[in-house]
N, CA, C and O atoms as a Maestro MAE file, in Angstrom:
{
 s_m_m2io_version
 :::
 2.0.0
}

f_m_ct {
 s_m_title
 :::
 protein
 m_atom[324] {
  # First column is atom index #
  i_m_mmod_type
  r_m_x_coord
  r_m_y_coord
  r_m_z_coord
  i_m_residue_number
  s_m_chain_name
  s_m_pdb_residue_name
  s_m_pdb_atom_name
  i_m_atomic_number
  :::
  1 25 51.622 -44.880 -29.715 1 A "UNK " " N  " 7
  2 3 51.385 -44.439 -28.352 1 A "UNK " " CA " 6
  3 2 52.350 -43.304 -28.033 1 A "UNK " " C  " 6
  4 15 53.485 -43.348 -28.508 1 A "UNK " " O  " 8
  5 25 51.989 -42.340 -27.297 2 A "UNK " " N  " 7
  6 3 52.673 -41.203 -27.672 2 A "UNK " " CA " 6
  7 2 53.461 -41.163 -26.262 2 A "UNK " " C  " 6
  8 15 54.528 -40.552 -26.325 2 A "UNK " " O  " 8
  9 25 53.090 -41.768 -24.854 3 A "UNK " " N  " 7
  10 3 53.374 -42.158 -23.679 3 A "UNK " " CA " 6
  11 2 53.433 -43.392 -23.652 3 A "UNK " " C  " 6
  12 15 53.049 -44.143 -24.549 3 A "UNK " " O  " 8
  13 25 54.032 -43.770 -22.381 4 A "UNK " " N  " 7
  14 3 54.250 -45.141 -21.872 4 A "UNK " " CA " 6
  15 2 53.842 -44.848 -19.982 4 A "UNK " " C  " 6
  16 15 53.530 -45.817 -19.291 4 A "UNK " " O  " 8
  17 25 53.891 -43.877 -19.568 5 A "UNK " " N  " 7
  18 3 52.988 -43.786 -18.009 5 A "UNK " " CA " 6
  19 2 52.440 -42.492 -18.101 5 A "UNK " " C  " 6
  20 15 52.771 -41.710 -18.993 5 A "UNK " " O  " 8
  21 25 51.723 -42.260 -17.337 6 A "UNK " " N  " 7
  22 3 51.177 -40.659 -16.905 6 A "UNK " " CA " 6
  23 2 51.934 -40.099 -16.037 6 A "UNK " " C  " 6
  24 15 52.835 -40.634 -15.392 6 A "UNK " " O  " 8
  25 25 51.515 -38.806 -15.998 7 A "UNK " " N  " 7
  26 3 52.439 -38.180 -14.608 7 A "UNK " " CA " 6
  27 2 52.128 -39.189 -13.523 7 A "UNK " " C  " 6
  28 15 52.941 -39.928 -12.967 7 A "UNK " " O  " 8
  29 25 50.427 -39.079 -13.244 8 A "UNK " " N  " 7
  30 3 50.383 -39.319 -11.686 8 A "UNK " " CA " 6
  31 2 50.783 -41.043 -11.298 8 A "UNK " " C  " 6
  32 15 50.696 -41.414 -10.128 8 A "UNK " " O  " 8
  33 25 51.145 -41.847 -12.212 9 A "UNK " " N  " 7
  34 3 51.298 -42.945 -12.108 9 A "UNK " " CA " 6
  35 2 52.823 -43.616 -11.743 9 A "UNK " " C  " 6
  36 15 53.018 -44.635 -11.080 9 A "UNK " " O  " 8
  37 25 53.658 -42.895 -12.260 10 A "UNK " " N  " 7
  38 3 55.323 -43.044 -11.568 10 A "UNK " " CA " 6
  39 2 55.257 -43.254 -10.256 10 A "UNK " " C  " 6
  40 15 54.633 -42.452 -9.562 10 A "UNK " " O  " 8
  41 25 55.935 -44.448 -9.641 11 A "UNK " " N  " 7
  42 3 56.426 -44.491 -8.750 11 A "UNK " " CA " 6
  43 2 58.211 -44.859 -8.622 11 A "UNK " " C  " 6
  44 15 58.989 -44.455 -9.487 11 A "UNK " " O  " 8
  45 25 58.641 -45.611 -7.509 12 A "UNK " " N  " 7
  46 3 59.864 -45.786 -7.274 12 A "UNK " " CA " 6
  47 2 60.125 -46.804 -7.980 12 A "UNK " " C  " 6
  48 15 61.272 -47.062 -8.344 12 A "UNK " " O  " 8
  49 25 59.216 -47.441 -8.237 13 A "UNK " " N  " 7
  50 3 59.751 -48.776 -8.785 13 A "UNK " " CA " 6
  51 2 59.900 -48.701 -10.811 13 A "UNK " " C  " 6
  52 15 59.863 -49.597 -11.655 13 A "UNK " " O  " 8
  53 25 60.048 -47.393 -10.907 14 A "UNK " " N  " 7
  54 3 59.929 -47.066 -12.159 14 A "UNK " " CA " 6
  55 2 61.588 -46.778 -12.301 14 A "UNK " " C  " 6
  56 15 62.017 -47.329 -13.314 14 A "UNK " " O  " 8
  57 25 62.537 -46.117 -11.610 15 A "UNK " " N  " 7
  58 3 63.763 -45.820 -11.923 15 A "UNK " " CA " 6
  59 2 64.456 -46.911 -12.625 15 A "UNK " " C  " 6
  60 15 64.443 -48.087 -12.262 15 A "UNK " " O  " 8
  61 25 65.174 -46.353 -13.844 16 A "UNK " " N  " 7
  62 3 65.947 -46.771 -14.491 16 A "UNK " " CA " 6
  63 2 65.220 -47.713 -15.899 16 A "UNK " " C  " 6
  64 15 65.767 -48.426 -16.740 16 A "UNK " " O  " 8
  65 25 63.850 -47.355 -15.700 17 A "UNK " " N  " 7
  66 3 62.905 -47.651 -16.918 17 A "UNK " " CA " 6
  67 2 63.190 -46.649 -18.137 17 A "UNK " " C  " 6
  68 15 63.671 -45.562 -17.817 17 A "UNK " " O  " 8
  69 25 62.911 -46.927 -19.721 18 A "UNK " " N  " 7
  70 3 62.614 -45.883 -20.212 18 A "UNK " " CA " 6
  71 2 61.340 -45.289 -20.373 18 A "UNK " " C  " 6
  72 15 60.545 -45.909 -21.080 18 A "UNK " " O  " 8
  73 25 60.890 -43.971 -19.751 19 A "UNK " " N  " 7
  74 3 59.594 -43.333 -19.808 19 A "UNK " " CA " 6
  75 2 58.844 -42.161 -20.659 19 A "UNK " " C  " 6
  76 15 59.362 -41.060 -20.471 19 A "UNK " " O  " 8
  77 25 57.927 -42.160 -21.399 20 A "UNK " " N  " 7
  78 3 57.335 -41.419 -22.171 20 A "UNK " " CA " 6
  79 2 56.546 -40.570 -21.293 20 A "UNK " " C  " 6
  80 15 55.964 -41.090 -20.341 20 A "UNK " " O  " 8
  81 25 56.468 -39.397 -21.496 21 A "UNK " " N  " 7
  82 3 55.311 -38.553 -20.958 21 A "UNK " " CA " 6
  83 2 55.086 -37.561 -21.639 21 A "UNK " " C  " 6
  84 15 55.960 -36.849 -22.133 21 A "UNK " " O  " 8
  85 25 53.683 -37.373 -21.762 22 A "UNK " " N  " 7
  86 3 53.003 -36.068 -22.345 22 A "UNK " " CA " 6
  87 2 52.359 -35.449 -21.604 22 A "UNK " " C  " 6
  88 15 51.787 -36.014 -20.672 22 A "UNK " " O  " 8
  89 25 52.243 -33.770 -21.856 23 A "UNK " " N  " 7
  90 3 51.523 -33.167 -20.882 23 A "UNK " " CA " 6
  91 2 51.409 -31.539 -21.125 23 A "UNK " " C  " 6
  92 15 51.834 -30.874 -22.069 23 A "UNK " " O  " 8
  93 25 50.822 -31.206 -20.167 24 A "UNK " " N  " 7
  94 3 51.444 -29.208 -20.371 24 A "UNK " " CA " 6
  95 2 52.649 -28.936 -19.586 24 A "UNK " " C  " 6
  96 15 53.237 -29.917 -19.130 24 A "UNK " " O  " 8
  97 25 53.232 -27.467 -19.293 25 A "UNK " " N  " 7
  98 3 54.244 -27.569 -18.771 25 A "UNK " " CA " 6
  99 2 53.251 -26.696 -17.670 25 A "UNK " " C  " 6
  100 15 52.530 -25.778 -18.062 25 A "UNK " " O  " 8
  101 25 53.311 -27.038 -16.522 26 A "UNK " " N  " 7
  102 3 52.839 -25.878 -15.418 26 A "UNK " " CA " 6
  103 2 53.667 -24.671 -15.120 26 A "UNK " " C  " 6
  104 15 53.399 -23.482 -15.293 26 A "UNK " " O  " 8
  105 25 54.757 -25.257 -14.622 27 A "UNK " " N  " 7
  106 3 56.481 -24.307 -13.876 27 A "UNK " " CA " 6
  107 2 57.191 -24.508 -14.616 27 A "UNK " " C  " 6
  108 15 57.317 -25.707 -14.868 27 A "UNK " " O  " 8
  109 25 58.074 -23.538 -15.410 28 A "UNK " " N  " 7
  110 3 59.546 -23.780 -15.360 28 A "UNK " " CA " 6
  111 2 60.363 -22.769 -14.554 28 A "UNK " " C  " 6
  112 15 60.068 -21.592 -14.343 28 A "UNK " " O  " 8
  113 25 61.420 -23.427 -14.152 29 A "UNK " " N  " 7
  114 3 62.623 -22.937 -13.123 29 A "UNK " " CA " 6
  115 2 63.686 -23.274 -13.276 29 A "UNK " " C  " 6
  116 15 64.193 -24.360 -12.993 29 A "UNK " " O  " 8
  117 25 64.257 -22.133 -13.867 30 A "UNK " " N  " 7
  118 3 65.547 -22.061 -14.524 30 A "UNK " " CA " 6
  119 2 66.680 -22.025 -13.282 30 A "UNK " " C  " 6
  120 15 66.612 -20.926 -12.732 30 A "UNK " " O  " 8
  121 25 67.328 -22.571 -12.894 31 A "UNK " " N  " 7
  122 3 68.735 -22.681 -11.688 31 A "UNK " " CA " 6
  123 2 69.680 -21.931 -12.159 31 A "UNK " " C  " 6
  124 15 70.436 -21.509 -11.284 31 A "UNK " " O  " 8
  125 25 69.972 -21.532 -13.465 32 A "UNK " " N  " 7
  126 3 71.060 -21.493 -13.753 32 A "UNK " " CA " 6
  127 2 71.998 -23.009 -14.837 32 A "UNK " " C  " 6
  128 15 72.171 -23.154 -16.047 32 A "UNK " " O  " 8
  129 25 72.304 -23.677 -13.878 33 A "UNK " " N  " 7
  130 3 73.070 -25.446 -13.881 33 A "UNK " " CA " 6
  131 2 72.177 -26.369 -14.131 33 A "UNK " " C  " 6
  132 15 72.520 -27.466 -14.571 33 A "UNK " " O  " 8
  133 25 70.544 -25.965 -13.818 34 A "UNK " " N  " 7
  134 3 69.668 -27.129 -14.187 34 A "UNK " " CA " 6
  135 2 67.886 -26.146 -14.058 34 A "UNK " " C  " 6
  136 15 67.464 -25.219 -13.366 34 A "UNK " " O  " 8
  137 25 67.274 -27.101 -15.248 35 A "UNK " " N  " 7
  138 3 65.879 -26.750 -15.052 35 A "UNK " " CA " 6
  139 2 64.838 -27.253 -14.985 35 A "UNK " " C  " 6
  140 15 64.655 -28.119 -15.840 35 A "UNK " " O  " 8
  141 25 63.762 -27.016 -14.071 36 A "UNK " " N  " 7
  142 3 62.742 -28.108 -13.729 36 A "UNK " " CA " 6
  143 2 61.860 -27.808 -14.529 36 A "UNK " " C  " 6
  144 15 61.598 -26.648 -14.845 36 A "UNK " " O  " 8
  145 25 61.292 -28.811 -14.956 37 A "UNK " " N  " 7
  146 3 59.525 -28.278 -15.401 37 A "UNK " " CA " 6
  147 2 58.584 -29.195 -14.914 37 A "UNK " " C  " 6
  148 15 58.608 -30.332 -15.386 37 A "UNK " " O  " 8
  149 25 57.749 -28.905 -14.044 38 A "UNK " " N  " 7
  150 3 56.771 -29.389 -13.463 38 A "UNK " " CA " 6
  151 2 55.310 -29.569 -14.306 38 A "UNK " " C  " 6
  152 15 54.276 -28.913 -14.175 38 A "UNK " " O  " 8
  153 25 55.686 -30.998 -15.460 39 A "UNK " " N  " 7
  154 3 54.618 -31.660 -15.933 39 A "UNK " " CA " 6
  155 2 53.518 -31.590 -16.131 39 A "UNK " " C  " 6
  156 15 54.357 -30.849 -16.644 39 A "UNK " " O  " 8
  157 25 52.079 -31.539 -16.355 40 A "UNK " " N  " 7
  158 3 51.061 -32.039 -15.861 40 A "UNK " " CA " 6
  159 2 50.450 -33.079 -16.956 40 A "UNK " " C  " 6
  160 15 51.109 -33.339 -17.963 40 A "UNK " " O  " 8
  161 25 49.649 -33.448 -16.817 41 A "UNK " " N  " 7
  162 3 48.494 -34.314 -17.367 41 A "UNK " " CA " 6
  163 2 47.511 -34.237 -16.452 41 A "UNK " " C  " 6
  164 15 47.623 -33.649 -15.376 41 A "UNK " " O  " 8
  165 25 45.869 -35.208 -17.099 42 A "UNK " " N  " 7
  166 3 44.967 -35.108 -16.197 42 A "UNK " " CA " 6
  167 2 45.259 -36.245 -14.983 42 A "UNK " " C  " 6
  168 15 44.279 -36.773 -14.458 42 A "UNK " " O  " 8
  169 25 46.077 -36.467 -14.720 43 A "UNK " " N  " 7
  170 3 46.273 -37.441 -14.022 43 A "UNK " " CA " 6
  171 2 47.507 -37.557 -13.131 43 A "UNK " " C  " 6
  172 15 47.960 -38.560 -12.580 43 A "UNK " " O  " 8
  173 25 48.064 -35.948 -13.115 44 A "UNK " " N  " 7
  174 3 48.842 -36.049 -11.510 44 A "UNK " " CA " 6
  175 2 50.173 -34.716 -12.221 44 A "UNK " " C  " 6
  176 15 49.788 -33.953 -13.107 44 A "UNK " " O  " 8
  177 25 51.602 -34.626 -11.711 45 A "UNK " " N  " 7
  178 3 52.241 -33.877 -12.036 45 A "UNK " " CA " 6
  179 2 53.286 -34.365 -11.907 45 A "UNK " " C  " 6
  180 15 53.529 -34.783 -10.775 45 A "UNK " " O  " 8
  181 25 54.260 -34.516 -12.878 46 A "UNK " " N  " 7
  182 3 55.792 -34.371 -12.474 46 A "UNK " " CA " 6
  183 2 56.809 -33.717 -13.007 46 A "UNK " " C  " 6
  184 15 56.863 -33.190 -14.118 46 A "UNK " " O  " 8
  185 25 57.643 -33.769 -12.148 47 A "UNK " " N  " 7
  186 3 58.803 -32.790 -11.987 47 A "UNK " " CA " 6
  187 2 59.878 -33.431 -13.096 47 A "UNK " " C  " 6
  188 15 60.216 -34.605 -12.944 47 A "UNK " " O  " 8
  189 25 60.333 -32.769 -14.045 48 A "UNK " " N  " 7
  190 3 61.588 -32.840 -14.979 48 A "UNK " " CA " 6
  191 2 62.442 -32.308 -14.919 48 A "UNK " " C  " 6
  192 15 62.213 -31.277 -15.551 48 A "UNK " " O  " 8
  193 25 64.096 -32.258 -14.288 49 A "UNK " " N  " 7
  194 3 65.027 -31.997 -14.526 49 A "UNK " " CA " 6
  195 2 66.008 -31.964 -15.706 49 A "UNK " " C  " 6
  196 15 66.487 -33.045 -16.050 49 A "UNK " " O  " 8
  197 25 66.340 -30.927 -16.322 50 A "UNK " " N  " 7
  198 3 67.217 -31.258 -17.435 50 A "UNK " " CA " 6
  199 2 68.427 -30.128 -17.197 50 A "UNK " " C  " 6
  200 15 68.254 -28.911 -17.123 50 A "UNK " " O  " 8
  201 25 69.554 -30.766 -17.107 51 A "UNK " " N  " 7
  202 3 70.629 -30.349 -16.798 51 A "UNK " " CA " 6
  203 2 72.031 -30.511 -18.187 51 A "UNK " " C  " 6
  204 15 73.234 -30.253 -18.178 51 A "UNK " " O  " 8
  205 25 71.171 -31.011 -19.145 52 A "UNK " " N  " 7
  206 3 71.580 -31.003 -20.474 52 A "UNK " " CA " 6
  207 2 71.767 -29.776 -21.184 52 A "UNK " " C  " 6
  208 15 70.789 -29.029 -21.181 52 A "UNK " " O  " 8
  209 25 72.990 -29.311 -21.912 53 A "UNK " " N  " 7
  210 3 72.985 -27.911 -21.661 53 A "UNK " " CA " 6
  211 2 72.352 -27.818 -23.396 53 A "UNK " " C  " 6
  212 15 72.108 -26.661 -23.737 53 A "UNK " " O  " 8
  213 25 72.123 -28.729 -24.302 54 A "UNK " " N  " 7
  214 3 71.503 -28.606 -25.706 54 A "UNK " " CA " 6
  215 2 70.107 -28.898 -25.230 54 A "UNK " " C  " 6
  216 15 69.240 -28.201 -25.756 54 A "UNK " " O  " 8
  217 25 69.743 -29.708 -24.420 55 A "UNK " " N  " 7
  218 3 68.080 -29.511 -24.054 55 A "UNK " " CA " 6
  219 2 67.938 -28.210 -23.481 55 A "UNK " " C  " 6
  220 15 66.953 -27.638 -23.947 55 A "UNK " " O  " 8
  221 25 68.571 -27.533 -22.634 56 A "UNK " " N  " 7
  222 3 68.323 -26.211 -21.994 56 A "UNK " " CA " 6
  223 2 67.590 -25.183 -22.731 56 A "UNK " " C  " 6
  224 15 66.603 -24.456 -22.618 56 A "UNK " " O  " 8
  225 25 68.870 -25.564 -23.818 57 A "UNK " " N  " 7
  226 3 68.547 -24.392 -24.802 57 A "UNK " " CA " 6
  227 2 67.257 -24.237 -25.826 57 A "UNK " " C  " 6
  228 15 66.926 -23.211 -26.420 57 A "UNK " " O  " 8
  229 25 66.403 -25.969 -25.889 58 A "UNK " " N  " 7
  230 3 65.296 -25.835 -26.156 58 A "UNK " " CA " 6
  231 2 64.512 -25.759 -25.316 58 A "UNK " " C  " 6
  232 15 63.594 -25.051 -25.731 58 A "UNK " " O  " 8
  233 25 64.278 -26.187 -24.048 59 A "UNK " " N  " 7
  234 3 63.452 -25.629 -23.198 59 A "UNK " " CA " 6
  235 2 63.425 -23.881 -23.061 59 A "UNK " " C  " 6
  236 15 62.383 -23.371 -22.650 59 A "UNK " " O  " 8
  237 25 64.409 -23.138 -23.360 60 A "UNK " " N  " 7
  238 3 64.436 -21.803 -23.136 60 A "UNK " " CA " 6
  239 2 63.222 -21.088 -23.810 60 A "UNK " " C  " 6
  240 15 62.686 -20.176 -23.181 60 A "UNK " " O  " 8
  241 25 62.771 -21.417 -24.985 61 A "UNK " " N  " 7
  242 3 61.748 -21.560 -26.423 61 A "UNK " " CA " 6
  243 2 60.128 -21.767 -25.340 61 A "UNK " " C  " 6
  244 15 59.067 -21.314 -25.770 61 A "UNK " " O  " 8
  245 25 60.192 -22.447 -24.054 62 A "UNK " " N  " 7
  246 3 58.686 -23.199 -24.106 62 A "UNK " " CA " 6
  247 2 58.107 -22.193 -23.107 62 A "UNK " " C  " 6
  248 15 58.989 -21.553 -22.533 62 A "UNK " " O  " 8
  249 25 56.703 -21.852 -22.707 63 A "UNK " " N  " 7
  250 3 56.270 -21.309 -21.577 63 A "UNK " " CA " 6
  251 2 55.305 -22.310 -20.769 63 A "UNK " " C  " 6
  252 15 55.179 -23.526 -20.910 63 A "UNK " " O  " 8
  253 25 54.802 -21.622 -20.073 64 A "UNK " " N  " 7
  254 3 53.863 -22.534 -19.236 64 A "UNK " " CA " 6
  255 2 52.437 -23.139 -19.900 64 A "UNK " " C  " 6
  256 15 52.095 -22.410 -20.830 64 A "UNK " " O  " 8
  257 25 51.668 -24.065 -19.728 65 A "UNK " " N  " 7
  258 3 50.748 -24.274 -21.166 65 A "UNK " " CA " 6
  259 2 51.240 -24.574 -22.425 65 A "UNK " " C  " 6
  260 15 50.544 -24.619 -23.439 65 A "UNK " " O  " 8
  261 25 52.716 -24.830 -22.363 66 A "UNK " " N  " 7
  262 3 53.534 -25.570 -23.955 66 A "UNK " " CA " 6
  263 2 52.785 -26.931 -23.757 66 A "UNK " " C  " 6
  264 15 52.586 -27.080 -22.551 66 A "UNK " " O  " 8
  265 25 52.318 -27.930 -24.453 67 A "UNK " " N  " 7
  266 3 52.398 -28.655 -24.804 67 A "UNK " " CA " 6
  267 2 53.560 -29.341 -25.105 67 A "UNK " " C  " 6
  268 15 54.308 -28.812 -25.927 67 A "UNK " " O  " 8
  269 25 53.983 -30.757 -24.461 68 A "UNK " " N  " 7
  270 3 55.579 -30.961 -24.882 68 A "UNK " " CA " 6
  271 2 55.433 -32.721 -24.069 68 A "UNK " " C  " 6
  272 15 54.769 -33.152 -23.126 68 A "UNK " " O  " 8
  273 25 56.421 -33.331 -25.014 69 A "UNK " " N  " 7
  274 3 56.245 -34.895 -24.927 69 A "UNK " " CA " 6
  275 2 58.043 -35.284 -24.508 69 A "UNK " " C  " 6
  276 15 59.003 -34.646 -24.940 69 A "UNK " " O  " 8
  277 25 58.087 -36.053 -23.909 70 A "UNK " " N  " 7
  278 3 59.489 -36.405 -23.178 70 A "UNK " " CA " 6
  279 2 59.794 -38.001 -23.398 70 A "UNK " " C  " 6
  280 15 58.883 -38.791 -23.147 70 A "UNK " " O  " 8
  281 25 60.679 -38.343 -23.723 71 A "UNK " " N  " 7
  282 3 61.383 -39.081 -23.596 71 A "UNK " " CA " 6
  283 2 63.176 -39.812 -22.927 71 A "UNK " " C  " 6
  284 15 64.270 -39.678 -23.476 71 A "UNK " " O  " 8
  285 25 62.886 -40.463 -21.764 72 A "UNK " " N  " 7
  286 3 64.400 -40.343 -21.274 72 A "UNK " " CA " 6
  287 2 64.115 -41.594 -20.103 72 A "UNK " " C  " 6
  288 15 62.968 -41.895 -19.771 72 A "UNK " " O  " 8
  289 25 65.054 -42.111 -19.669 73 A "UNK " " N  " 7
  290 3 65.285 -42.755 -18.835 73 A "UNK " " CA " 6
  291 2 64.785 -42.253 -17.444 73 A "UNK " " C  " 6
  292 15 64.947 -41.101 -17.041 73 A "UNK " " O  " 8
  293 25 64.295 -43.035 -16.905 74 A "UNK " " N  " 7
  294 3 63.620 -42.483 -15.282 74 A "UNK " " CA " 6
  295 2 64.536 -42.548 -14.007 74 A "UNK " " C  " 6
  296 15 64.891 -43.618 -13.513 74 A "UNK " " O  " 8
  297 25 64.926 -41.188 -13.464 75 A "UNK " " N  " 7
  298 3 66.305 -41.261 -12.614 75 A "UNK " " CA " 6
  299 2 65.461 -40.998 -11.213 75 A "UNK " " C  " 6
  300 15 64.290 -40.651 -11.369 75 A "UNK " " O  " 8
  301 25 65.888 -41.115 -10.037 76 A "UNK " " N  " 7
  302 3 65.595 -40.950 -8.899 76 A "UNK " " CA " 6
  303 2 66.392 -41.624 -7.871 76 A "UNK " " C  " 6
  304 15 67.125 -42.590 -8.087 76 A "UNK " " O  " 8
  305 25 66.171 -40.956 -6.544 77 A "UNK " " N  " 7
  306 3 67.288 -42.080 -4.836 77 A "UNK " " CA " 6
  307 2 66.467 -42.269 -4.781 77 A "UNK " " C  " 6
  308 15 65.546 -41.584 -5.225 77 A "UNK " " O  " 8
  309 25 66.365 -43.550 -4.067 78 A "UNK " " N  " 7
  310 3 65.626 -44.361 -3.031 78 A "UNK " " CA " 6
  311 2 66.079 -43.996 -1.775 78 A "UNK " " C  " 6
  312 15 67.289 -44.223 -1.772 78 A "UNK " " O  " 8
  313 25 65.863 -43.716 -1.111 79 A "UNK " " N  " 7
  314 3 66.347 -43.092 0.316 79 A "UNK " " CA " 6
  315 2 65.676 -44.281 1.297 79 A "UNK " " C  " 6
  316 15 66.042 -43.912 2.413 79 A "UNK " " O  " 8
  317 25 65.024 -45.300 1.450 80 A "UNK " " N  " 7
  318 3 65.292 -46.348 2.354 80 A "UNK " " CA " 6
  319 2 66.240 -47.252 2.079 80 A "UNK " " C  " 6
  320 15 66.452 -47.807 1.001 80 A "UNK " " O  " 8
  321 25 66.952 -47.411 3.371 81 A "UNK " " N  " 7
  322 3 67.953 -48.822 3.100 81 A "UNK " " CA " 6
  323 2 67.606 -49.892 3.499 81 A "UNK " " C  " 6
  324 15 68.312 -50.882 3.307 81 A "UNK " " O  " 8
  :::
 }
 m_bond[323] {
  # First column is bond index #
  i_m_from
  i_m_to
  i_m_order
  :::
  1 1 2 1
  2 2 3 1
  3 3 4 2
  4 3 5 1
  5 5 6 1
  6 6 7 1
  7 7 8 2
  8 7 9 1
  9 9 10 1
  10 10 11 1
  11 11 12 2
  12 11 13 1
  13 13 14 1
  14 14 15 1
  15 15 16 2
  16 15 17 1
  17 17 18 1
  18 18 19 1
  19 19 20 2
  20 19 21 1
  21 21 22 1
  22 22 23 1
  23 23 24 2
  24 23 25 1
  25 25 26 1
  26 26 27 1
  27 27 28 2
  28 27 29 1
  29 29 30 1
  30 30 31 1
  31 31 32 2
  32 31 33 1
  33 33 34 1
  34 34 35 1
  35 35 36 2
  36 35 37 1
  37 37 38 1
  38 38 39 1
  39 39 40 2
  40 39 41 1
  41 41 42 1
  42 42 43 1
  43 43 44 2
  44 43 45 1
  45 45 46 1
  46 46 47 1
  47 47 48 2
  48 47 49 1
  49 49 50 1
  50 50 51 1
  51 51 52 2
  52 51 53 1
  53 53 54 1
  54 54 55 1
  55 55 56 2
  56 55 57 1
  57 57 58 1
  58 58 59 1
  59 59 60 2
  60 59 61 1
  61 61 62 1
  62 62 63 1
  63 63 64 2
  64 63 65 1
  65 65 66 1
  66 66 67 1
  67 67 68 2
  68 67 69 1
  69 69 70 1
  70 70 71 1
  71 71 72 2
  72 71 73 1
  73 73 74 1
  74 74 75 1
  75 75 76 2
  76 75 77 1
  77 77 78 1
  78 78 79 1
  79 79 80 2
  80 79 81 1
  81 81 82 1
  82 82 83 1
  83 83 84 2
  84 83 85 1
  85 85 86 1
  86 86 87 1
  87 87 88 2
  88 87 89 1
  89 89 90 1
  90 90 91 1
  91 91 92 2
  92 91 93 1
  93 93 94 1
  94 94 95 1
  95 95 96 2
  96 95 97 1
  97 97 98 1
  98 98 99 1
  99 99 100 2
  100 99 101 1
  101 101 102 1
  102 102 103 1
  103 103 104 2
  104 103 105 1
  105 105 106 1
  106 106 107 1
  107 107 108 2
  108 107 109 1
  109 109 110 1
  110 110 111 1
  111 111 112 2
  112 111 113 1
  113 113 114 1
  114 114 115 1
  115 115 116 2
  116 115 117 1
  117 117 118 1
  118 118 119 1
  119 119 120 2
  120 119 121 1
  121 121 122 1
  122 122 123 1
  123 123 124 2
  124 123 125 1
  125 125 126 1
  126 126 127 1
  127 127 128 2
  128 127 129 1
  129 129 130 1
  130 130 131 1
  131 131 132 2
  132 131 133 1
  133 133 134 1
  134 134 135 1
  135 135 136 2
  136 135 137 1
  137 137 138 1
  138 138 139 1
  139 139 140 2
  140 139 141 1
  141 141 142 1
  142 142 143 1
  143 143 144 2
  144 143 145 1
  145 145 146 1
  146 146 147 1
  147 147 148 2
  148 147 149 1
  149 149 150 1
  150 150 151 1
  151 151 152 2
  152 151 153 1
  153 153 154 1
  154 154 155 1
  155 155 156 2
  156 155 157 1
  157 157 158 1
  158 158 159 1
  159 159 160 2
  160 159 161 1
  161 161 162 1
  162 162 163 1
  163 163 164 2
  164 163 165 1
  165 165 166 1
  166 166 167 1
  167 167 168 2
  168 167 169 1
  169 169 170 1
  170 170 171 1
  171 171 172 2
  172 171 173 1
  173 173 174 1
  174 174 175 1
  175 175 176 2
  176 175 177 1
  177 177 178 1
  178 178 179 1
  179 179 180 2
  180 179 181 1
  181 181 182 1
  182 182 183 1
  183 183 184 2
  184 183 185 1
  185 185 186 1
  186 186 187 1
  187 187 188 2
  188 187 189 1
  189 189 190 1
  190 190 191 1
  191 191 192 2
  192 191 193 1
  193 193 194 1
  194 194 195 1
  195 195 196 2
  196 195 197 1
  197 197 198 1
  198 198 199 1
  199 199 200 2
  200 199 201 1
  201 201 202 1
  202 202 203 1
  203 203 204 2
  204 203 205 1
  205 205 206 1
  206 206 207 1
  207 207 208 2
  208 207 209 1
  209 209 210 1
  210 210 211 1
  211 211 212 2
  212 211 213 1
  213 213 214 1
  214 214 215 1
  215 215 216 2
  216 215 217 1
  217 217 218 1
  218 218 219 1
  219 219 220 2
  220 219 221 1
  221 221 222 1
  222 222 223 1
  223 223 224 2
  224 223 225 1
  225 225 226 1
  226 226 227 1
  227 227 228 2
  228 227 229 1
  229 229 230 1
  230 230 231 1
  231 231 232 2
  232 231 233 1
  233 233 234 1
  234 234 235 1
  235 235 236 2
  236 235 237 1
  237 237 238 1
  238 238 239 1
  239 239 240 2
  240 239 241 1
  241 241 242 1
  242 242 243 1
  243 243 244 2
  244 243 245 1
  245 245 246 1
  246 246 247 1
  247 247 248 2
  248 247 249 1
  249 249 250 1
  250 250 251 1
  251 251 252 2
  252 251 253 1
  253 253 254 1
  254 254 255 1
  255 255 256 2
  256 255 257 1
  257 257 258 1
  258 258 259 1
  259 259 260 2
  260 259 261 1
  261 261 262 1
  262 262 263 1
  263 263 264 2
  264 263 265 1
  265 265 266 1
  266 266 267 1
  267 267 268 2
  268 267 269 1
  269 269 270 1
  270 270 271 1
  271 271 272 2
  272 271 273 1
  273 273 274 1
  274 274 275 1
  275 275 276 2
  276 275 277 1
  277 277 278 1
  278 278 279 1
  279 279 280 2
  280 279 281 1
  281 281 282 1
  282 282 283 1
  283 283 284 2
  284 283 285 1
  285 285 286 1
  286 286 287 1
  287 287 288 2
  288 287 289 1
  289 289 290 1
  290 290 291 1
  291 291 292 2
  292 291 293 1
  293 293 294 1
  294 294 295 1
  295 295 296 2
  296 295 297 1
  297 297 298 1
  298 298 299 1
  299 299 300 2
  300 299 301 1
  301 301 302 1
  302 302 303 1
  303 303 304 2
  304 303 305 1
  305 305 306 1
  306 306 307 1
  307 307 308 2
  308 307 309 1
  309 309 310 1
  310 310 311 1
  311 311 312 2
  312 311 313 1
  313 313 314 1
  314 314 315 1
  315 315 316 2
  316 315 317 1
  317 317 318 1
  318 318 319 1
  319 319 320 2
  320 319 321 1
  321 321 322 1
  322 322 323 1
  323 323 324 2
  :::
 }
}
């Protein structure tokens, strides 16, 4: 299995799971300190932060329409108390 959720299927109750995702890359947005790439699959979009400065440097390599599979722990706030 090459995933374990889809984009559009993450919710809150997913943080601190480990999560697989495959997909295209739509956006990337380089900060400088961190870079997003905004996911897709047929089934919704999400947003990846990598602020890893040896992942950076392979994301630098990908464009939009890369094909690319992720693996990492699922981070996010919960902002209700």
């Amino acid at each position: 299995m090459y995933r374990t959720k889809t984009c559009g299927e993450l919710k809150i109750n997913n943080v601190g799971e480990k999560i697989e995702l495959a997909g295209w890359t739509q956006k990337i947005r380089n900060l400088g300190g961190m870079i997003f790439i905004d996911l897709r699959d047929e089934f919704g979009i999400t947003q990846i932060v990598i602020s890893d400065k040896d992942l950076q440097e392979q994301v630098k390599e990908l464009s939009t329409e890369s094909c690319i599979h992720i693996s990492r722990k699922s981070c996010g706030k919960n902002k209700q108390k």
